[in-house]
C-alpha positions as CSV (number, residue, x, y, z in Angstrom):
1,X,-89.7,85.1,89.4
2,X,-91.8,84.9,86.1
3,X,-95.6,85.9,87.2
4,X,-97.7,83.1,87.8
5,X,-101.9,83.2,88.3
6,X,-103.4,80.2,89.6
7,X,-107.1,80.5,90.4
8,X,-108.1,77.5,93.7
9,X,-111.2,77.0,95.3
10,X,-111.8,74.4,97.9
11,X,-114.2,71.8,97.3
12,X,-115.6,70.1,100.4
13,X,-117.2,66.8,101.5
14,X,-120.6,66.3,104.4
15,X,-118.4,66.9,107.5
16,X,-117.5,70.6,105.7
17,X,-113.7,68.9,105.3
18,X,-111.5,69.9,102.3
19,X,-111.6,67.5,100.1
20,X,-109.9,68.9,97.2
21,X,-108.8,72.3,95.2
22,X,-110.0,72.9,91.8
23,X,-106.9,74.8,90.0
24,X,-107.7,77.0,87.5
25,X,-105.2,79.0,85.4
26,X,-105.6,82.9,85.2
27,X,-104.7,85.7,83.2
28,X,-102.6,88.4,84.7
29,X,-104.2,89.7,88.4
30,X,-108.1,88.8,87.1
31,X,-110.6,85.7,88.8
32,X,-111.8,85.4,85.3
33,X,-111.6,82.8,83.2
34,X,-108.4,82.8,80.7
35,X,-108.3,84.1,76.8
36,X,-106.4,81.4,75.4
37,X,-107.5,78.2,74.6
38,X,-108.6,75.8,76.7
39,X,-105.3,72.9,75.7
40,X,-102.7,76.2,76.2
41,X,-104.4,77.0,79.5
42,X,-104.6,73.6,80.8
43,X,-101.0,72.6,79.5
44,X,-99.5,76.2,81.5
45,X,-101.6,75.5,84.4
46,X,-100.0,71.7,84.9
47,X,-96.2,73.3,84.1
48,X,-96.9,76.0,86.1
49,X,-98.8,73.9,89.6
50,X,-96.3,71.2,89.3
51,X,-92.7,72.5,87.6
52,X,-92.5,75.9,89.0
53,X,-94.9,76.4,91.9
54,X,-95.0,73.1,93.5
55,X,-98.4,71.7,93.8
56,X,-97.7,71.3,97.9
57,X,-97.6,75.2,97.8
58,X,-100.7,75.6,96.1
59,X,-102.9,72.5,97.6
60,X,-101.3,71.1,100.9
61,X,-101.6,67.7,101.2
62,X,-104.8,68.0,99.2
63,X,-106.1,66.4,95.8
64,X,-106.6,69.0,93.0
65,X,-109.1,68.9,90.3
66,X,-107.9,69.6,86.6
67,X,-109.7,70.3,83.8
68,X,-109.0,68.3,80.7
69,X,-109.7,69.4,77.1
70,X,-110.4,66.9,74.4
71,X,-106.8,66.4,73.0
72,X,-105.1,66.7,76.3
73,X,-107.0,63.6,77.1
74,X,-106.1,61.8,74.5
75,X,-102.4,62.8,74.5
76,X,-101.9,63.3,78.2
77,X,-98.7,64.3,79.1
78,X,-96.3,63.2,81.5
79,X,-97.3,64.6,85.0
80,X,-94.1,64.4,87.5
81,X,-96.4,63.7,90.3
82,X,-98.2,60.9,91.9
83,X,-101.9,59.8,90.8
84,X,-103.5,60.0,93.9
85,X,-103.4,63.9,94.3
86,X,-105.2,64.3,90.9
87,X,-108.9,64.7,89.6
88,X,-109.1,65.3,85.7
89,X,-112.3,66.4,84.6
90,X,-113.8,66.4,81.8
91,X,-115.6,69.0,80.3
92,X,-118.9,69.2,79.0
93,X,-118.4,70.7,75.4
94,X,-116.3,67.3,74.8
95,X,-117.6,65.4,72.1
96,X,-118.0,61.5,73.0
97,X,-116.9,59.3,70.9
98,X,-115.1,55.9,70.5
99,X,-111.2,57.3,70.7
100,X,-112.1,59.4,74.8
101,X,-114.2,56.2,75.5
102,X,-111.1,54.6,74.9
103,X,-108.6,56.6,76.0
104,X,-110.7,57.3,79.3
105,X,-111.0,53.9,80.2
106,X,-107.5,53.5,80.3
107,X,-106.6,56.3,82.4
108,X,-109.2,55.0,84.7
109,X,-107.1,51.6,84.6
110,X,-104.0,53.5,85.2
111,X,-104.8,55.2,88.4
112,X,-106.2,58.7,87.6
113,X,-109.5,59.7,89.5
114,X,-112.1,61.0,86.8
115,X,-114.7,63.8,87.1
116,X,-117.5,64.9,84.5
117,X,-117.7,68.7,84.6
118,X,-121.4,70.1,84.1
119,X,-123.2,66.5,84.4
120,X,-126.4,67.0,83.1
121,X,-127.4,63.5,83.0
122,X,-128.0,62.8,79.1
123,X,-127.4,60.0,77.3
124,X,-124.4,60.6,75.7
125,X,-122.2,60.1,78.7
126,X,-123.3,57.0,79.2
127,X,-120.2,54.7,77.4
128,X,-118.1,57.4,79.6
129,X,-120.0,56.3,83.2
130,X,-118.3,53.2,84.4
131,X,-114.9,54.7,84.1
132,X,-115.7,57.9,86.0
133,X,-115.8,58.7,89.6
134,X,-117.1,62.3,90.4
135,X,-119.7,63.6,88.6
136,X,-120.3,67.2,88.5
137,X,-123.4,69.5,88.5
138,X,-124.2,73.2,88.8
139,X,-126.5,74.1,90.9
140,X,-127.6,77.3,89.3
141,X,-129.1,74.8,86.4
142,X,-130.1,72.3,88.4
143,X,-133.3,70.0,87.5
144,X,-134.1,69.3,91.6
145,X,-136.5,67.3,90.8
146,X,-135.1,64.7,88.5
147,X,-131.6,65.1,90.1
148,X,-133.7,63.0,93.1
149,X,-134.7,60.4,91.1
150,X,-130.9,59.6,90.0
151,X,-128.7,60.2,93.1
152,X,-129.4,56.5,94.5
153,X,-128.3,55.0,91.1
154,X,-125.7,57.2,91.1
155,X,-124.6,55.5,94.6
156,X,-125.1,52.5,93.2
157,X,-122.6,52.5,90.5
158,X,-120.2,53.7,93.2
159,X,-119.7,57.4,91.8
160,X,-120.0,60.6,93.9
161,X,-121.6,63.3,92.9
162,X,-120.3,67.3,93.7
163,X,-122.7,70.4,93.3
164,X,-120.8,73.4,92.1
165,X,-121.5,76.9,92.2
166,X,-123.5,77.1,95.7
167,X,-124.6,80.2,96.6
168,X,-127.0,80.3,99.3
169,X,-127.0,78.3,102.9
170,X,-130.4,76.8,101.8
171,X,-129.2,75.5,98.3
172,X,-126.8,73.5,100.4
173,X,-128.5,72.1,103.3
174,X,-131.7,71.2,100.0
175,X,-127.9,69.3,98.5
176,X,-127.5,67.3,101.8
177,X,-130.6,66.2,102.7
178,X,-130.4,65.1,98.6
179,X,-127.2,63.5,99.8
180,X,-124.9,64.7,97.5
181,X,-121.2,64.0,99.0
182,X,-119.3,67.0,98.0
183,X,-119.9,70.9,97.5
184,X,-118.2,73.7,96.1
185,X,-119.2,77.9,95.6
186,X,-118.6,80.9,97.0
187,X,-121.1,80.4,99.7
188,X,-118.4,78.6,101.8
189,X,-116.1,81.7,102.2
190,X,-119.0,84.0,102.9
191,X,-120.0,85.1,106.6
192,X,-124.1,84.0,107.1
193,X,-125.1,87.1,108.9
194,X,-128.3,86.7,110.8
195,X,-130.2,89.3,111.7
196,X,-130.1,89.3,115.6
197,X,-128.8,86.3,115.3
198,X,-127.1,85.0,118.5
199,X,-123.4,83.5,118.9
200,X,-123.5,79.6,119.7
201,X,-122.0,78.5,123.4
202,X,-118.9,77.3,121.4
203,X,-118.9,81.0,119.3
204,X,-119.1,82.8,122.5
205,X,-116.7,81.0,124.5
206,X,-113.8,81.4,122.2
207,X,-115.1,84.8,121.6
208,X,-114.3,85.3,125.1
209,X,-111.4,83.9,125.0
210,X,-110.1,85.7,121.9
211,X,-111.6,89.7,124.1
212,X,-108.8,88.4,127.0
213,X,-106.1,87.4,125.1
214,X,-105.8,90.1,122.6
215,X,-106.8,92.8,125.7
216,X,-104.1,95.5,125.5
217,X,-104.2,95.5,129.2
218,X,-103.2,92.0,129.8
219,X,-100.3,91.1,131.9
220,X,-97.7,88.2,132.0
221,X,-99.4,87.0,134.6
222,X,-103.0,86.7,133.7
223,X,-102.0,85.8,130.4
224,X,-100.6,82.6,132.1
225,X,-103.7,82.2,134.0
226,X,-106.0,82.7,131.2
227,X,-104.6,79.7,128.9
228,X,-103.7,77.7,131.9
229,X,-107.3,77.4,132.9
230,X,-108.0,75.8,129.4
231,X,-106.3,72.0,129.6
232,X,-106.7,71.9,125.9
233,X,-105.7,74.9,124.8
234,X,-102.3,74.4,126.8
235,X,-101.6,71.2,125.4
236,X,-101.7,72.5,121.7
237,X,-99.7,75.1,122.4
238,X,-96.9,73.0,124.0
239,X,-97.3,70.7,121.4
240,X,-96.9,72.9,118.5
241,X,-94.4,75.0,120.2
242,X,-92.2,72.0,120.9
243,X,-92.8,70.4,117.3
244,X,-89.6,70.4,114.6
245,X,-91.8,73.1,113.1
246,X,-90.8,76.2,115.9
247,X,-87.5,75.0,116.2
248,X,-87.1,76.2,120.1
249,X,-83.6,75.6,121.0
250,X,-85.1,73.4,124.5
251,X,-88.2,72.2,125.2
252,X,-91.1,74.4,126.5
253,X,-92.8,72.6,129.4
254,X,-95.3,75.3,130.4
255,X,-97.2,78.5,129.9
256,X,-94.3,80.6,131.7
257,X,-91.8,79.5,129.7
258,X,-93.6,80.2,126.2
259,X,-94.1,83.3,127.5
260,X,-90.1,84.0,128.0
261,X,-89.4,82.3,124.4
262,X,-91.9,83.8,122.4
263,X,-92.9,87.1,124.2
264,X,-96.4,88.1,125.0
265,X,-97.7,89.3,121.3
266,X,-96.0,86.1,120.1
267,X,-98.0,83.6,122.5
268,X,-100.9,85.3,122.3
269,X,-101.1,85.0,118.7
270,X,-100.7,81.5,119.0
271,X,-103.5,81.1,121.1
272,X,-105.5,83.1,119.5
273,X,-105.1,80.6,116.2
274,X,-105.3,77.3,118.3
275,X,-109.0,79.3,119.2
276,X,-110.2,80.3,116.5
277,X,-109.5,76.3,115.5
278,X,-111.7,75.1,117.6
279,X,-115.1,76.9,116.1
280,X,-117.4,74.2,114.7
281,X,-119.4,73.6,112.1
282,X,-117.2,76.3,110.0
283,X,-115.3,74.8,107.1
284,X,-112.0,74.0,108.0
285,X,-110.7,76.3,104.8
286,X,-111.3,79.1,106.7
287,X,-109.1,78.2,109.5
288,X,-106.1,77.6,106.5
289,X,-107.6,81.2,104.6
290,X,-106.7,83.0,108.2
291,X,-103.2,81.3,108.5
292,X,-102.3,82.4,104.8
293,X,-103.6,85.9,105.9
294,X,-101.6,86.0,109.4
295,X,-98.6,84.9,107.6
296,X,-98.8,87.3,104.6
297,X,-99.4,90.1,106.7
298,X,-96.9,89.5,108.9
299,X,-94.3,89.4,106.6
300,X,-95.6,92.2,104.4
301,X,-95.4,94.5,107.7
302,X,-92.7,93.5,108.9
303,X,-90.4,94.5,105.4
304,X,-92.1,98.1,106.3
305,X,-92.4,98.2,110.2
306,X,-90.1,95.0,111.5
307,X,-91.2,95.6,115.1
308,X,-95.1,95.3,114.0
309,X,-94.4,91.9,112.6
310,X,-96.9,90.4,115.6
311,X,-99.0,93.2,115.0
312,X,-99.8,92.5,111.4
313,X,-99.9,88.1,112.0
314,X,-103.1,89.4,114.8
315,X,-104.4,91.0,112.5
316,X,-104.7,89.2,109.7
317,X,-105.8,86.0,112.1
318,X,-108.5,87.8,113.3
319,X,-109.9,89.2,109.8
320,X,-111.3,86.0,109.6
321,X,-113.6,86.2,112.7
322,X,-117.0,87.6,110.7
323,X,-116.9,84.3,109.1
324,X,-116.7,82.2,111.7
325,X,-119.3,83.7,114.1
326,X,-121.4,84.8,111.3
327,X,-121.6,88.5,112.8
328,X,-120.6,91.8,111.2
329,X,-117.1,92.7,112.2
330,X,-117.8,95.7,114.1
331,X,-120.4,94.2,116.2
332,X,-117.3,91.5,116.9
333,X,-114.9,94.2,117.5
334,X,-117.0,96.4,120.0
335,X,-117.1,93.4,122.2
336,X,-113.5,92.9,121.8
337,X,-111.0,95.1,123.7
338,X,-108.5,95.4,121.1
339,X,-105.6,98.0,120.5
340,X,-106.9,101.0,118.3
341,X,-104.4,100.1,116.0
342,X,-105.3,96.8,115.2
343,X,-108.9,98.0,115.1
344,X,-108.2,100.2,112.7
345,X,-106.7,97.8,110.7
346,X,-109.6,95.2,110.5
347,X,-112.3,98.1,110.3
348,X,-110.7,100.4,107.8
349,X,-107.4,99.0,106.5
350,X,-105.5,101.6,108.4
351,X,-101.8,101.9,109.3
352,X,-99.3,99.5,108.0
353,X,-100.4,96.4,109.3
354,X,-104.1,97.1,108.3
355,X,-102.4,98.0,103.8
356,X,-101.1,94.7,104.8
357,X,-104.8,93.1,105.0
358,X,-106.1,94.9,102.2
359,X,-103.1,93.8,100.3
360,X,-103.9,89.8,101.4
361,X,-107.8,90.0,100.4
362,X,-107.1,91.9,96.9
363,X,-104.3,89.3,96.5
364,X,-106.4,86.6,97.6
365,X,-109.6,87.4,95.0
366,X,-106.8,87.6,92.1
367,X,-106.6,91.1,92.3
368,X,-103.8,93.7,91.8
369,X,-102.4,94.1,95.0
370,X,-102.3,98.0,96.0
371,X,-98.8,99.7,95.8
372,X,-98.5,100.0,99.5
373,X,-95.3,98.3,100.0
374,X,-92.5,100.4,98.9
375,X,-89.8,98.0,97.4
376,X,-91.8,94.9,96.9
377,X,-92.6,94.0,93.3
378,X,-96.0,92.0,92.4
379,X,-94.1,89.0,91.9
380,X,-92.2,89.5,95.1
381,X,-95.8,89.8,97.1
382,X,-97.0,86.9,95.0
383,X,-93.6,84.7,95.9
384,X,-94.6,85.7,99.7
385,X,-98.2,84.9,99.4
386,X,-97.1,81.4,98.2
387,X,-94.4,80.9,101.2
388,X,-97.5,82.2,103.3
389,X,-99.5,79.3,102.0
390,X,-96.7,77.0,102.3
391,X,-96.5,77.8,105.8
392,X,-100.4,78.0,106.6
393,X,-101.1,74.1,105.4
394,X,-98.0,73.2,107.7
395,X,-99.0,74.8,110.7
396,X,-102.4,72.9,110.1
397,X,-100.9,69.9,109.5
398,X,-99.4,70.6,113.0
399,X,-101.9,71.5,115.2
400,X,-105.2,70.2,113.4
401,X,-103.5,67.0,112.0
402,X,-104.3,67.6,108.5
């Protein structure tokens, strides 16, 4: 498989939903913006999302954000995919004039979505205004104070408006209470450690939950007991377990029999990831960034290790946790009474489960992936991380409903 870099970042609305990706093409293993020209990148970005990746791969059921050049607006080529699932943006260093008025308005008649990248609300967007539907700004150049004198007649003309490039908990929550609609930055996929900061009832119950499942000690039987005592819990496990998904070869009508089908580190696992789910107030991405990370590292240690297949899916699920209870990992851990392997894995990137993990996040930042996988090119890790992704909005789509 020829190698492929596709940078995505998740753009959300209020309720901290994915809205949308924004794809982005990249040279070789960098997060950096491309060399080439913006037309060349944008044009091998849309072949590559759409022809040879497949944009459900990349974005789920989700839209994705393009960014247009000048001439790729006026000659846009012919997309093989439907409407609805696109954003093109349009960039700032675009010069306005009569032919993009034009040819933007009749995008906007044909269906596509429109975005302006960079909005910094000057005059010489306006002929551009009533055919576009996002507007863009960056928060790091930002005028607050006259951004709070337009957002109303921004409403008013029936256009959102998306900050980019949020960094800090307190730039966003100054962006809502401004009620912009959607947000995007890195501040989403960062853990918000407090210092002495306490876990919320809902943190600490699944916390809980999560110390007795994964609890080396566990039995069969208080395994059963454990997820049997949480109605809700049960019923997305039987739910999932008996979807088309699993492909069980009879129906699972209880606790007991998952247990028998799928083993203990199996079920657990499961449970685990219908827990961690239910964590509020946490953007839903990072319920989707640990599936990508159970499934890669499952299948990357299970082509060194095949009986630590479980071992690596736990442990990539979990390496999520310091984002969603906003605590270091090792205070986590130390209340957790997981195996010392898997510890070692999530502390230290230990044993082969935990080269696995480090493998995931390096992959994940558009990184080069360390050689720690004997027999596995880049482009074969890169074929698994998609198939991982694949897999990750399906299972989402199946227990989340979205």
């Amino acid at each position: 498989m020829q190698e492929i870099f596709i940078g995505r970042q998740a753009i959300y609305d209020r309720q901290l939903q994915v809205y949308a990706y924004e794809l982005l093409y990249r040279e070789g293993h960098t997060s950096s913006a491309p060399r080439m020209d913006g037309d060349q990148a944008t044009s091998r970005l849309m072949l590559n999302a759409f022809a040879e990746i497949g944009l459900e791969r990349i974005a789920g059921p989700r839209r994705v954000f393009l960014n247009m050049t000048r001439s790729l607006l006026l000659d846009l080529p012919e997309i093989p995919f439907d409407k609805d699932r696109l954003v093109l943006e349009i960039l700032e260093d675009i010069p306005v004039d009569q032919a993009l008025i034009d040819h933007v308005a009749a995008l906007g008649k044909a269906g596509y979505t429109l975005a302006l990248d960079d909005f910094q609300f000057e005059d010489r967007w306006l002929p551009l205004l009533p055919h576009i539907h996002i507007l863009k700004v960056e928060v790091p150049s930002l005028d607050w104070e006259r951004v709070a004198t337009q957002i109303a007649r921004v409403h008013q003309h029936g256009m959102l408006l998306l900050a980019e490039k949020v960094e800090t908990e307190e730039e966003y929550q100054r962006l809502r209470a401004l009620n912009f609609d959607l947000f995007q930055g890195y501040h989403f996929s960062r853990p918000q450690v407090l210092s002495g900061g306490r876990l919320r009832a809902n943190q600490l119950v699944t916390l809980q939950l999560l110390a007795e499942l994964n609890d080396p000690e566990v039995t069969p039987e208080r395994l059963e007991l454990l997820i049997a005592q949480d109605s809700g819990l049960v019923f997305k496990i039987l739910r999932y377990l008996n979807s088309a998904t699993m492909g069980m070869p009879r129906k699972v009508e209880s606790i007991r029999q998952a247990i028998v089908y799928l083993g203990m580190e199996r079920l657990r696992g499961w449970a685990s990831l219908i827990a961690l789910s239910r964590v509020e107030d946490k953007p839903e991405e990072l319920f989707t960034i640990a599936l990508v990370r159970a499934h890669l590292c499952a299948t990357l240690t299970a082509s060194a290790e095949p009986a630590a297949r479980d071992t690596g899916f736990t442990v990539g699920l979990l390496s999520v946790i310091d984002l969603l209870m906003d605590q270091p990992m090792e205070t986590l851990l130390a209340s957790i009474s997981l195996s010392p392997p898997i510890e070692r894995s999530l502390l230290s990137h230990q044993g082969t489960a935990g080269a696995a993990l480090e493998c995931a996040l390096v992959f994940e930042a558009q990184q080069p992936p360390p050689a720690r996988f004997p027999g596995l090119s880049h482009a074969q890790i890169q074929e698994l991380f998609l198939q991982a992704s694949e897999d990750a909005f399906r299972v989402r789509e199946n227990l989340l409903g979205g």
